[in-house]
Structures are given as structure tokens and as C-alpha cells.
N, C-alpha and C positions, 0 to 999 in steps of 0.2 A: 601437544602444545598449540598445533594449529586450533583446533577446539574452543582449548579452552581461552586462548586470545580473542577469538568470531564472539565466543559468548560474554566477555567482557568488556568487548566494543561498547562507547556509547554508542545509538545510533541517531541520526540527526531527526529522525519523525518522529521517533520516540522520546528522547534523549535520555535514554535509559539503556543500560546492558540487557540483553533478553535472559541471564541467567536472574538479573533481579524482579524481572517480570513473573517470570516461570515459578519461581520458588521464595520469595520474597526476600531474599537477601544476594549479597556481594560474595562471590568465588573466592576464594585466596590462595596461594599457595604457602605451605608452611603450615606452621603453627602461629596465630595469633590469641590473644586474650581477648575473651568474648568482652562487649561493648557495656553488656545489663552485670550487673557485681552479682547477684544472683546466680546469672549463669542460665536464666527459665526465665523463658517467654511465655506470657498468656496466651491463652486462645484467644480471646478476645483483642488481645494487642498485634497478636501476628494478622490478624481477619481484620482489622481496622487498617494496620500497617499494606498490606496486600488490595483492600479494596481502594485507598489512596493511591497506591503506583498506578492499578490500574484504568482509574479517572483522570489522575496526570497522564500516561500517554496515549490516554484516549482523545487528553485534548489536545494532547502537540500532534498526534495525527489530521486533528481535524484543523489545525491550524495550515502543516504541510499541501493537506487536501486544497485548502483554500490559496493558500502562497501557489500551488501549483496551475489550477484551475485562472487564477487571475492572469496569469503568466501568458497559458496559453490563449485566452482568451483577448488580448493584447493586438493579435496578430490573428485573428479570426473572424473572416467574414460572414454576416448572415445567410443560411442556406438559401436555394432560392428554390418558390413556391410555386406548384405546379397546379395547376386544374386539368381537370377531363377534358379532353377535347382542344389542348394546347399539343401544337408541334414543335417535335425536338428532335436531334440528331442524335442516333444510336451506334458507336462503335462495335461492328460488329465480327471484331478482329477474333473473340473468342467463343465464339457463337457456331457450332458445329449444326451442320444440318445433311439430311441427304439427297440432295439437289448436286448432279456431278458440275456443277458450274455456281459458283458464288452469284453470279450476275442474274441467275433463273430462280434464287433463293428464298423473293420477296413477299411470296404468296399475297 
């Protein structure tokens, strides 16, 4: 049950269940009456139907990507840029050496 609930989630990036991703149709439980009155799906209609889900959440990913990236970027300062020959302080709290004294370490 747990399963088959996770695979009929929509999900917000996709907005799509991964079970209809996967295989191009909707889970169900039970019995239901198929949708087409035939009963038969083309190949061509399945492989149209499948290559559409899969451009739709291709691009609410790449929308999420973007909602997400603005977000953080919000609150993001620009790195700051170094050159050769510029002094800078090095914590060297995790820097193991074999010098029996920290203070004789600086070579």
C-alpha cells in the first residue's frame, strides 16, 4: 500500500505521479473501464503520449531548478576573488602535521 501510494503521489517538480512517468499511464486499484472504447492503444499514440509526459516534467523540473536557484541566490553574496601574492588567514584547526608543537609548524 505504502508503494503503491509513493508511486501515485503527484510530485511538486514534476507534477506528475512517477508511476505515470515510468509507464505511461495512471495505477489503480480495482477494476476500472479502460478510457479508449477499443480497448488498444497504438504505438504510436502510447510513444506520443510518453514522449509528452516526459517534456511536461522536464520542464516543471527546469522551472523548480529555477524557483529554486533564485531563492537561493536571494541571500547569496559574491565570492571573493583572490590573486597570487594576496594575504589571507588560514585556519588551521584541521591541518595535521608532524611538528610536536603547533607553534614550530609554519615552515
Amino acid at each position: 500500500m505504502v508503494e503503491f501510494q509513493h508511486n501515485n503521489h503527484v510530485y511538486s517538480a514534476t507534477q506528475q505521479p512517477p508511476f505515470l512517468l515510468d509507464t505511461g499511464r495512471l495505477s489503480h486499484m480495482g477494476f476500472k473501464p479502460r478510457q479508449n472504447p477499443s480497448g488498444l492503444e497504438t504505438v504510436n499514440e502510447f510513444t506520443e503520449r510518453m514522449r509528452m509526459a516526459i517534456e511536461e516534467a522536464k520542464s516543471t523540473i527546469r522551472k523548480a531548478q529555477d524557483n529554486m536557484k533564485r531563492y537561493y541566490d536571494r541571500r547569496r553574496t559574491p565570492a571573493l576573488v583572490f590573486k597570487p601574492g594576496d594575504k589571507v588567514f588560514l585556519n588551521a584547526s584541521d591541518i595535521q602535521t608532524t611538528c610536536p608543537s603547533q607553534k614550530l609548524s609554519h615552515r
